[in-house]
One Martini backbone bead per residue (centre of mass of N, CA, C, O) as a GRO file, in nm:
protein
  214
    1UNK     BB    1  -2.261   0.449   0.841
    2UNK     BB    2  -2.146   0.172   0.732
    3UNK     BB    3  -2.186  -0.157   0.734
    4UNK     BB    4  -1.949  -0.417   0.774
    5UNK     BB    5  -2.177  -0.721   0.834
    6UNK     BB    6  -2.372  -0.815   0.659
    7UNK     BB    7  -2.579  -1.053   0.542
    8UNK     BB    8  -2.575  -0.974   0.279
    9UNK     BB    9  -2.295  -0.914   0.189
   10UNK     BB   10  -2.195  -1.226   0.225
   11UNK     BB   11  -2.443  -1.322   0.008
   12UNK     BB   12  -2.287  -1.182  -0.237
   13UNK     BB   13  -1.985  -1.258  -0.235
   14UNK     BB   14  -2.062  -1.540  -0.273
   15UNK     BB   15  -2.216  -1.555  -0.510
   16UNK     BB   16  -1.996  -1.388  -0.684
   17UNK     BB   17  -1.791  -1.700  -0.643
   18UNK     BB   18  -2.011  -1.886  -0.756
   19UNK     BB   19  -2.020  -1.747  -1.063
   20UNK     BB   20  -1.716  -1.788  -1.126
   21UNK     BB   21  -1.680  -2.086  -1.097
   22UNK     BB   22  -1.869  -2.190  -1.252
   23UNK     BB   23  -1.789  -2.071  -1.528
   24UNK     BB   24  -1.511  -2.201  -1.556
   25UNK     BB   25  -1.610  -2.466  -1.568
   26UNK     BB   26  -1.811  -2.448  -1.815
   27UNK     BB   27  -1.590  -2.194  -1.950
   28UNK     BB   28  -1.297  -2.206  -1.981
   29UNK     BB   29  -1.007  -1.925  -1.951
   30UNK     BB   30  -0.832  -1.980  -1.752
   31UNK     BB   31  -0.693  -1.898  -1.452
   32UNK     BB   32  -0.649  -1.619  -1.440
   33UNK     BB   33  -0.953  -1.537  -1.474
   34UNK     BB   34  -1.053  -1.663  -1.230
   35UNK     BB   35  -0.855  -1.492  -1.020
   36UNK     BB   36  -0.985  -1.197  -1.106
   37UNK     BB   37  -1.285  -1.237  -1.065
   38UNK     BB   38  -1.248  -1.313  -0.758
   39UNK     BB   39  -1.089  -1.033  -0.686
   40UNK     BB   40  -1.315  -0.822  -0.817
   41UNK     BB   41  -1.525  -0.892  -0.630
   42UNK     BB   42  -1.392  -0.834  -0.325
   43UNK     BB   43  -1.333  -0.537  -0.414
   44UNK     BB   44  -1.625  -0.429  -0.475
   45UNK     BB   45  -1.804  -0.513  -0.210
   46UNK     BB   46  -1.585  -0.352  -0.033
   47UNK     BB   47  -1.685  -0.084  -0.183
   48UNK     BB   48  -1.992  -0.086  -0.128
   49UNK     BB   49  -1.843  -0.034   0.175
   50UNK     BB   50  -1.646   0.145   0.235
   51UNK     BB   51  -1.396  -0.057   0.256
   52UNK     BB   52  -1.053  -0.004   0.234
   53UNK     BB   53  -0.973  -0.312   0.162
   54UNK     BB   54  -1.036  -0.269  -0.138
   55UNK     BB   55  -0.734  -0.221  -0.209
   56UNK     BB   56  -0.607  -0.474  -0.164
   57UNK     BB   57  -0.767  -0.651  -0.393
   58UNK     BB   58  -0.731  -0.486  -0.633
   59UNK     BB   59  -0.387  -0.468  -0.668
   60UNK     BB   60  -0.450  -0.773  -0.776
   61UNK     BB   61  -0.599  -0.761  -0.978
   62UNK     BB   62  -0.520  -0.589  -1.182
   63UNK     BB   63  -0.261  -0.722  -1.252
   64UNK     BB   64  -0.436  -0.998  -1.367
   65UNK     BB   65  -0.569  -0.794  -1.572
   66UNK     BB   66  -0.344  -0.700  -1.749
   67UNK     BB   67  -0.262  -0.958  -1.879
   68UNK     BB   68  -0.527  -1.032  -2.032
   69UNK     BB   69  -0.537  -0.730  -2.165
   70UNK     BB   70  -0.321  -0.826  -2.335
   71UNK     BB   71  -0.359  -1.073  -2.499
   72UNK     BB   72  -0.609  -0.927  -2.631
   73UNK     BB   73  -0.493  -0.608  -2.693
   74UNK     BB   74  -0.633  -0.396  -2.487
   75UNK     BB   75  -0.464  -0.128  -2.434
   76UNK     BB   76  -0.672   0.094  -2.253
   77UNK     BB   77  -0.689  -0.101  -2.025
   78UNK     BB   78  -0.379  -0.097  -1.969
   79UNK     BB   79  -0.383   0.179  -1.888
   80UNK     BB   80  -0.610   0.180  -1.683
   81UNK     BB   81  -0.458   0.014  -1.493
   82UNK     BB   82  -0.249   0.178  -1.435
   83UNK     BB   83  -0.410   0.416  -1.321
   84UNK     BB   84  -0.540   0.231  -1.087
   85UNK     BB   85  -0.262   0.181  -0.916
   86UNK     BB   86  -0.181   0.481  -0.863
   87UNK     BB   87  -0.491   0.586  -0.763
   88UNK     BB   88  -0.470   0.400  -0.512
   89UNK     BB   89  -0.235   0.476  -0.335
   90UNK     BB   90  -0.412   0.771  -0.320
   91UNK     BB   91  -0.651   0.631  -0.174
   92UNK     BB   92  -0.550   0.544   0.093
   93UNK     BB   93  -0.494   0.825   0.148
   94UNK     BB   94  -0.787   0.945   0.183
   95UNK     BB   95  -0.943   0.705   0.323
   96UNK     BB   96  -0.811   0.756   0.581
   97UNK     BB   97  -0.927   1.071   0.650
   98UNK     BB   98  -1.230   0.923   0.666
   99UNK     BB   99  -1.264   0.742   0.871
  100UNK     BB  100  -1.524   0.641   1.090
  101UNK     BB  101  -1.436   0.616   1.422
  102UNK     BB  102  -1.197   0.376   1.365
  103UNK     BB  103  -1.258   0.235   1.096
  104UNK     BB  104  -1.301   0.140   0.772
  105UNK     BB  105  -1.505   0.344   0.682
  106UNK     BB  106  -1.616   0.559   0.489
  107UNK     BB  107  -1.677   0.874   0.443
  108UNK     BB  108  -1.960   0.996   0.244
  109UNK     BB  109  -2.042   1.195  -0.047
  110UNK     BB  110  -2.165   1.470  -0.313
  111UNK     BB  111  -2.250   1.599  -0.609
  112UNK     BB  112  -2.280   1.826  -0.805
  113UNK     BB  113  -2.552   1.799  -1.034
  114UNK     BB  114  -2.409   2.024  -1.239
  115UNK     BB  115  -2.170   1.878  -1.343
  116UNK     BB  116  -2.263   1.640  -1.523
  117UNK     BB  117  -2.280   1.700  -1.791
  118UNK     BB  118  -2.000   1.772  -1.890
  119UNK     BB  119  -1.895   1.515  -1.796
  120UNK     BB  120  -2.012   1.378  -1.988
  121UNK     BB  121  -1.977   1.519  -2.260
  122UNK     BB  122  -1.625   1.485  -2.221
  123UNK     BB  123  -1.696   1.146  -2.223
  124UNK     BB  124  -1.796   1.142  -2.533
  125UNK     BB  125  -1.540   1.290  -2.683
  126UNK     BB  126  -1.310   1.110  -2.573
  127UNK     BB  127  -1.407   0.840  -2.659
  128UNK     BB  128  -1.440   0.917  -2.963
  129UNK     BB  129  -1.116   0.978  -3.010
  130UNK     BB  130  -0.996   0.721  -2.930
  131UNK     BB  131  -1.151   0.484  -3.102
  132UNK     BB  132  -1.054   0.616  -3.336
  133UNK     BB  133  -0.719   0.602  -3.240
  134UNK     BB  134  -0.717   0.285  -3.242
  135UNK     BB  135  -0.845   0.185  -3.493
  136UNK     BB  136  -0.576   0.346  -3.667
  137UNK     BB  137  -0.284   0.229  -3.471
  138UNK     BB  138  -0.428  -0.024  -3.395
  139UNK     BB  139  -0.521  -0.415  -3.321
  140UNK     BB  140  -0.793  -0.340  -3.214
  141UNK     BB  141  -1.082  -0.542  -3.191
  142UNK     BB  142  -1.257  -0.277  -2.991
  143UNK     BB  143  -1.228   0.040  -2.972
  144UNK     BB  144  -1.499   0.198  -2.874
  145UNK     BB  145  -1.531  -0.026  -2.589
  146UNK     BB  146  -1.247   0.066  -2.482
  147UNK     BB  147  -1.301   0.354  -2.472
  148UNK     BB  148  -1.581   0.350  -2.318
  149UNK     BB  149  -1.429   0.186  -2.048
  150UNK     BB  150  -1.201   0.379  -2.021
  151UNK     BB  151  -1.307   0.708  -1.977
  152UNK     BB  152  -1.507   0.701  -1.756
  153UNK     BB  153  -1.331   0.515  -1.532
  154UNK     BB  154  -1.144   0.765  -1.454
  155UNK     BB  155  -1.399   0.942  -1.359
  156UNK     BB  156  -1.478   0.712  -1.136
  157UNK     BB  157  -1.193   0.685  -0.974
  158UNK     BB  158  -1.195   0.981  -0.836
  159UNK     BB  159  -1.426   0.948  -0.721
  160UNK     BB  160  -1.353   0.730  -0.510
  161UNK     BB  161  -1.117   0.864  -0.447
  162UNK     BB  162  -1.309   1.092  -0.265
  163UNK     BB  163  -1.564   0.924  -0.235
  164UNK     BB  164  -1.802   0.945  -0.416
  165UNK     BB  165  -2.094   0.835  -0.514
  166UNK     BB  166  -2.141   0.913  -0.848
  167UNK     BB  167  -1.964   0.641  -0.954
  168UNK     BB  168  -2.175   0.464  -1.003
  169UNK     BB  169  -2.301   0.543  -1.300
  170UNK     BB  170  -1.978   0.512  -1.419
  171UNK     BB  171  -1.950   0.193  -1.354
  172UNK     BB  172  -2.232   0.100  -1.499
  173UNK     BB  173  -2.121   0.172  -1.800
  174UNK     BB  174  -1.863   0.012  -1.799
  175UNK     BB  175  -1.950  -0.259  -1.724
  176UNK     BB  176  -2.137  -0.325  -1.934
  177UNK     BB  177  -1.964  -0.293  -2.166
  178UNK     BB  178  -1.733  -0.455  -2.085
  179UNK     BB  179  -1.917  -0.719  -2.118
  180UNK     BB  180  -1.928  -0.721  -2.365
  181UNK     BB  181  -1.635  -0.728  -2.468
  182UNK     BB  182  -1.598  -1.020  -2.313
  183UNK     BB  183  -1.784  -1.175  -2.519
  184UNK     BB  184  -1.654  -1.099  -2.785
  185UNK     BB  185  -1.372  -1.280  -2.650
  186UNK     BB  186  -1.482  -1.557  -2.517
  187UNK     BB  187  -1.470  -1.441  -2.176
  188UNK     BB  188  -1.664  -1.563  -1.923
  189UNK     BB  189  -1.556  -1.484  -1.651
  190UNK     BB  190  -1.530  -1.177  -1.702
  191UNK     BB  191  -1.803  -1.121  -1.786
  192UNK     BB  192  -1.927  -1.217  -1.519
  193UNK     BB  193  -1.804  -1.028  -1.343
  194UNK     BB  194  -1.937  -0.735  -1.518
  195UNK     BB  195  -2.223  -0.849  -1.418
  196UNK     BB  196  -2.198  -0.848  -1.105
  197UNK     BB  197  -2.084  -0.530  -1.096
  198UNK     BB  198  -2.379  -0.414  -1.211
  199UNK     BB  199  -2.491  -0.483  -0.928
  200UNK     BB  200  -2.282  -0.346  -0.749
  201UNK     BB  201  -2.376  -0.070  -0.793
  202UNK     BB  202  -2.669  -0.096  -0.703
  203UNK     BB  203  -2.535  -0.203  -0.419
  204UNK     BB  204  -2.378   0.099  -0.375
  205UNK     BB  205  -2.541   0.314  -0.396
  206UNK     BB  206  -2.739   0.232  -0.163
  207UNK     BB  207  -2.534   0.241   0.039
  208UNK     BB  208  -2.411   0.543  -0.037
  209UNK     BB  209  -2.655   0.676   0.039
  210UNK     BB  210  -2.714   0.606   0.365
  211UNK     BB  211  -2.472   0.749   0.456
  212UNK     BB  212  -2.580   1.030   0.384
  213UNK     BB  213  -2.833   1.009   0.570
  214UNK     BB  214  -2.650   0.986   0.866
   0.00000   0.00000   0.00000
């Protein structure tokens, strides 16, 4: 079981809120940039500790999250949004049967290694389908990291929501990518928020790594 409140965690968390509110002093870029990046802080660092709440703050940032990525245009971001509140919905549902102990926290799981080779393959031929059709189709005016961002995400949310360990891989490929594309619309909030992200990725591989040691 993974701990549900550890001093580590807390010195993360506040970390994670501390570099977006920098961030916006620093360079502002509109108020709801900065509510989306403090709710998805709060969110991902309860997802690393596999804990159920992860869900609150989703719900809400998704919210404030796709309003800004209509702003820039970015439609499969879009998309993914509406993905993402979807099969969270989906999420408290299969969390909830796996809680440990009568906790907050999930029992994880992890993945048959032979599977991700596949995985893979399928991922970078469909991102790279979307990518043209976004190029070609819509007004996307970075439609491959657009792509990349997004057809990953997909299969890293299943991976959540079932619980699966190996979930972290293709977050930090997401957030990498994302955090890129949000330099270049020159969000910093957004930005930073996905720098963030992509060390929570690393430190929930860790959690939830030890969960399955138990």
């Amino acid at each position: 079981m993974l701990k549900n409140s550890s001093h580590f965690m807390w010195f993360f968390l506040v970390l994670g809120l501390l570099v977006q509110i920098v961030t916006f002093c620093t360079m502002p870029h509109g108020p709801w940039a900065l509510v989306s990046g403090m709710l998805g802080i709060c969110s991902v660092v309860l997802g690393a500790q596999g804990n159920i709440l992860t869900f609150v703050f989703g719900f809400a940032q998704v919210g404030t999250y796709t309003y800004l990525c209509y702003v820039e245009h970015f439609y499969a971001e879009i998309a993914i949004n509406i993905y993402y509140f979807i099969t969270m919905i989906y999420g408290v549902y299969c969390w909830r049967k796996r809680l440990t102990n009568n906790t907050l926290q999930v029992q994880t799981r992890r993945l048959l290694p032979k599977i991700f080779p596949l995985l893979g393959m399928t991922i970078i031929a469909v991102s790279l389908l979307m990518g043209w059709l976004l190029g070609q189709y819509t007004d996307d005016p970075q439609p491959y990291l657009d792509a990349f961002t997004t057809v990953p995400a997909i299969v890293a949310q299943i991976l959540m929501v079932m619980a699966y360990r190996e979930q972290w891989y293709l977050w930090l490929i997401v957030d990498v990518l994302a955090m890129i594309m949000w330099l270049r619309a020159e969000n910093y909030c957004m930005a930073a928020q996905y720098a963030f992200w992509c060390a929570n990725c690393v430190y929930g591989y860790i959690q939830w790594t030890k969960s399955l040691e138990k």
